[in-house]
C-alpha positions as CSV (number, residue, x, y, z in Angstrom):
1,X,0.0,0.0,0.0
2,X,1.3,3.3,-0.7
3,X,0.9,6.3,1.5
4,X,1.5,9.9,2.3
5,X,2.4,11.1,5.2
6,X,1.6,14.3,6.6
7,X,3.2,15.8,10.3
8,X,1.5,19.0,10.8
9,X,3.4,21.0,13.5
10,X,6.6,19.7,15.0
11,X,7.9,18.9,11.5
12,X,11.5,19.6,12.1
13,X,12.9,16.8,14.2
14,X,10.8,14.5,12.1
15,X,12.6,16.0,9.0
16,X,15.7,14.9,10.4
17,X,15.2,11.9,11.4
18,X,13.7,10.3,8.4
19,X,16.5,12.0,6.4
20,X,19.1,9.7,8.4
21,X,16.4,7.0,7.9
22,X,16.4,6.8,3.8
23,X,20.1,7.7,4.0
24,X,20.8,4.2,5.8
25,X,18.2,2.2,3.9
26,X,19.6,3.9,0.6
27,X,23.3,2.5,1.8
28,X,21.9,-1.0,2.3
29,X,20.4,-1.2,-1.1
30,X,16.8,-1.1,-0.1
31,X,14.4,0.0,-2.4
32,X,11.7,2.4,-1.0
33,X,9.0,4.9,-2.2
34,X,7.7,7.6,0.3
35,X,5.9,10.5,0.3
36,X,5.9,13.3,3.5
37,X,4.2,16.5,3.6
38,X,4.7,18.9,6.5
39,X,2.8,21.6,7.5
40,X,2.5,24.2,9.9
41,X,0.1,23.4,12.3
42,X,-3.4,21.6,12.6
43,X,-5.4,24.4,11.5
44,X,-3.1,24.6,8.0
45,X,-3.9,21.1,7.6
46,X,-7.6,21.6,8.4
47,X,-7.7,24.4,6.0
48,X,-6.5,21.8,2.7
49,X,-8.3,18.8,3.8
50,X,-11.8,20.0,4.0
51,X,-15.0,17.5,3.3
52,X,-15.5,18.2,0.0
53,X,-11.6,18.1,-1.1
54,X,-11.1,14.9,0.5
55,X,-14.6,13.5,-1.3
56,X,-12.4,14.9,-4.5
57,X,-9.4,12.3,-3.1
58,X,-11.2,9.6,-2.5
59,X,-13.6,10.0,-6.0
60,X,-10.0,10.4,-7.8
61,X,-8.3,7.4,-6.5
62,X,-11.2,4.9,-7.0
63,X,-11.9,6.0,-11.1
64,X,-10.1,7.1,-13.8
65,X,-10.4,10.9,-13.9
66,X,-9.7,12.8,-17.5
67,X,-10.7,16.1,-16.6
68,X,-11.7,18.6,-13.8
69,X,-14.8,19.4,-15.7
70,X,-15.4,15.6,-15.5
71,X,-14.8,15.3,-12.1
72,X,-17.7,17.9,-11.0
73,X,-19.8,16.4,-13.0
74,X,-19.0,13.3,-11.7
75,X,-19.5,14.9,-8.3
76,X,-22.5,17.2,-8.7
77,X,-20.6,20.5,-8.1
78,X,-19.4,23.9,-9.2
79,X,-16.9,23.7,-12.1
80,X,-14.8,26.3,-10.5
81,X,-14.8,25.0,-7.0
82,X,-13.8,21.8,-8.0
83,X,-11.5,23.4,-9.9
84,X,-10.5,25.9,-6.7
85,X,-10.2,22.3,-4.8
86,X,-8.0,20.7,-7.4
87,X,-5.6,23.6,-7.6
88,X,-5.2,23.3,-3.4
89,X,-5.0,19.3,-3.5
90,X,-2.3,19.8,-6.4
91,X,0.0,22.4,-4.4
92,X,-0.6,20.6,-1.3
93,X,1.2,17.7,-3.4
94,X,-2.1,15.2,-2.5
95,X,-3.3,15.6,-6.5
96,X,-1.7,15.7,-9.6
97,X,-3.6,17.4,-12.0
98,X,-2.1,16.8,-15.4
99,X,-3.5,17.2,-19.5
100,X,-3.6,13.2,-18.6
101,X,-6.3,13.9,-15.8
102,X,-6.7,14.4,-12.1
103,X,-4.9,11.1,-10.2
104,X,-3.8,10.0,-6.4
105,X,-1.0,7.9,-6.4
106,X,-1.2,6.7,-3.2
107,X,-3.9,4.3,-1.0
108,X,-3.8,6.0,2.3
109,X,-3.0,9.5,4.0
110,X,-1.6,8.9,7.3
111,X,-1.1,12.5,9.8
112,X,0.5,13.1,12.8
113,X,-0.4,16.5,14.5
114,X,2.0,17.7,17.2
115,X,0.4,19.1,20.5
């Protein structure tokens, strides 16, 4: 299962230490694929993964997606707020919005939110 990984606050040390992580499993040959996202606190990460953007995640990564226009329809919503949603997913690195389509490479989003 793939996954993405996302540490909102408290991102630092966690930085670090899964820097010296891949470094080690990189020198025993290991083969690996991970994604981490940090953000700034649990409000920033409230503010991207809203209801209606993570309906967009999961619609995305269960069918085939050629277009935004495609995936409102597909959804019943607003061109442009799909759109507006699409753009946030994308720079948030959660969507990749290419002339291809909208996809989610991944199976799972796990968070950790410092207190």
């Amino acid at each position: 299962m793939s996954q993405v990984k996302i540490t909102a606050g408290g991102a630092k040390d966690d930085a670090g230490r899964r820097f010296v992580d891949a470094w080690h499993r990189a020198e025993r040959g290991e083969s690996f694929r991970e994604r981490f996202l940090s953000v700034e606190s649990w409000a920033a990460l409230a503010r991207v993964l809203t209801g209606k953007r993570m309906e967009i995640l999961h619609h995305v990564r269960r069918h085939k997606v050629p277009s935004v226009r495609a995936l409102a329809k597909a959804l019943g919503r607003d061109y442009s707020n799909v759109h507006g949603d699409v753009q946030a997913l994308s720079a948030a690195g959660l969507l990749e919005a290419t002339e291809d389509g909208v996809s989610a490479d991944y199976d799972a989003i796990e968070t950790r939110i410092a207190i």
